[in-house]
KETOR-15530 format. One line per 3 residues: their letters; for each residue x, y, z of C-alpha. Coordinates in nm, 3 decimals, always signed. Layout:
% KETOR-15530
a) X Y Z; ...
***
This chain:
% KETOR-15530
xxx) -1.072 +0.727 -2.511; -1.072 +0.822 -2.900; -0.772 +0.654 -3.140
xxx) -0.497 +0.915 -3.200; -0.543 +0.954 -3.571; -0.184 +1.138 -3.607
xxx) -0.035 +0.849 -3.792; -0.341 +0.852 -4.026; -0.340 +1.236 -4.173
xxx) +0.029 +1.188 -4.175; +0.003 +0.898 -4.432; -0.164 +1.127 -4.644
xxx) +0.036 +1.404 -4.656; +0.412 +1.232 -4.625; +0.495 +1.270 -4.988
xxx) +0.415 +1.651 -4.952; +0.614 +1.703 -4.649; +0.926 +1.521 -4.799
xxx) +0.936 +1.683 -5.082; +0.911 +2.030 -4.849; +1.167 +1.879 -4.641
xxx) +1.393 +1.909 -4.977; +1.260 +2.266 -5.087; +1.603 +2.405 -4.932
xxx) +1.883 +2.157 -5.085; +1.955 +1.811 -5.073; +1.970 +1.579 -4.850
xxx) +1.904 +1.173 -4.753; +1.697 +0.957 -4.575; +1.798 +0.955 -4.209
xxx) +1.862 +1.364 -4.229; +1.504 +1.402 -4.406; +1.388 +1.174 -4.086
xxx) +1.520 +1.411 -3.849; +1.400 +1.733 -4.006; +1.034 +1.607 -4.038
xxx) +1.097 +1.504 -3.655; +1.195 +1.822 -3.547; +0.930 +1.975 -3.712
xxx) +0.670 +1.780 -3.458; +0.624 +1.542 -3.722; +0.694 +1.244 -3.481
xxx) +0.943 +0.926 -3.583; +0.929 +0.839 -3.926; +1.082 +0.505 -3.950
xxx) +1.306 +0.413 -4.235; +1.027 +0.135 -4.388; +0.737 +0.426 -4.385
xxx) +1.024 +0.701 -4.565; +1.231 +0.526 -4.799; +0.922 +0.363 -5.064
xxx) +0.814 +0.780 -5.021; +1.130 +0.801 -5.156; +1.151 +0.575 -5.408
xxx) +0.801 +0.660 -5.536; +0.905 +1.056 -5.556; +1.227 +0.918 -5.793
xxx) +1.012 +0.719 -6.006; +0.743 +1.021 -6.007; +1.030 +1.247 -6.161
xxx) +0.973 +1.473 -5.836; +1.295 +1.369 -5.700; +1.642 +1.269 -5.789
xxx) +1.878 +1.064 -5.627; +2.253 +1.032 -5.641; +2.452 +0.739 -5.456
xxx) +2.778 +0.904 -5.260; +3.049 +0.674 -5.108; +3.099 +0.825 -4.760
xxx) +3.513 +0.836 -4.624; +3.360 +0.662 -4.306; +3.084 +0.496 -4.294
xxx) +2.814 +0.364 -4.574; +2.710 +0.544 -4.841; +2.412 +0.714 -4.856
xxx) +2.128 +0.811 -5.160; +2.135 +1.206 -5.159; +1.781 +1.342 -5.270
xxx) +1.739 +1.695 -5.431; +1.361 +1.835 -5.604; +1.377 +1.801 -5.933
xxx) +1.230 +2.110 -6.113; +0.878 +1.869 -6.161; +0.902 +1.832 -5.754
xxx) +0.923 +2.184 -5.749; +0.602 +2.250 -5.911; +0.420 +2.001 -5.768
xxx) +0.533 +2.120 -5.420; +0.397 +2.463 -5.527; +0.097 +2.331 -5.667
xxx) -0.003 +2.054 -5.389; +0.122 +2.268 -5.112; -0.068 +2.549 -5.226
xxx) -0.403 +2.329 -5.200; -0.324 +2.171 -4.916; -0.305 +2.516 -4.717
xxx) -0.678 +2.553 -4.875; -0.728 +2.216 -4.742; -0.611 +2.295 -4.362
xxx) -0.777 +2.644 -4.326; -1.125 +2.435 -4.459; -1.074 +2.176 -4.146
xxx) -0.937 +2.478 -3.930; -1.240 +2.655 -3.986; -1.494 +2.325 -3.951
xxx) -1.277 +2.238 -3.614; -1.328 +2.560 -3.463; -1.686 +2.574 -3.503
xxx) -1.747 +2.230 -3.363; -1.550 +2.275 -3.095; -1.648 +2.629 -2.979
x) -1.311 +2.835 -3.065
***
């Protein structure tokens, strides 16, 4: 039976898809967890998403703003930056080039 690979291609493309994940307005960690879930992403655990994070802030691609909560802990609220704008236009736009190149190599090797 062949490895499932899933966790693999998503390593690769995690920074892209959380920066996506912001594309519509702010939001933090555990909230950005659950989008990417629902999106068939699969779990992203909290030790795989938060040094995304951190290395999106120090990229300039994201920003990050501490809020105390009325209940609860605080959370880090991340927004795009206008640099993480552009390079989700610019990255996204090649990976869709990307996807329709394995699409297209995929369908041929396995008769679609």
């Amino acid at each position: 039976m062949a490895t499932d690979r899933r966790a693999s291609w998503l390593k690769g493309v995690l920074d892209l898809l959380v920066l996506a994940s912001l594309a519509e307005g702010e939001s933090y960690g555990y909230e950005i967890a659950k989008t990417l879930a629902g999106a068939g992403l699969g779990q992203i655990k909290g030790g795989t998403l938060y040094p995304v994070l951190n290395r999106l802030e120090q990229a300039g691609l994201v920003s990050a703003e501490f809020r105390v909560a009325d209940r609860g802990p605080g959370r880090r609220y991340y927004h795009l930056t206008e640099q993480g704008r552009a390079t989700l236009a610019e990255q996204g736009a090649l990976w869709l080039e990307f996807d329709e190149s394995v699409r297209a190599m995929l369908k041929k090797g396995i008769g679609r």
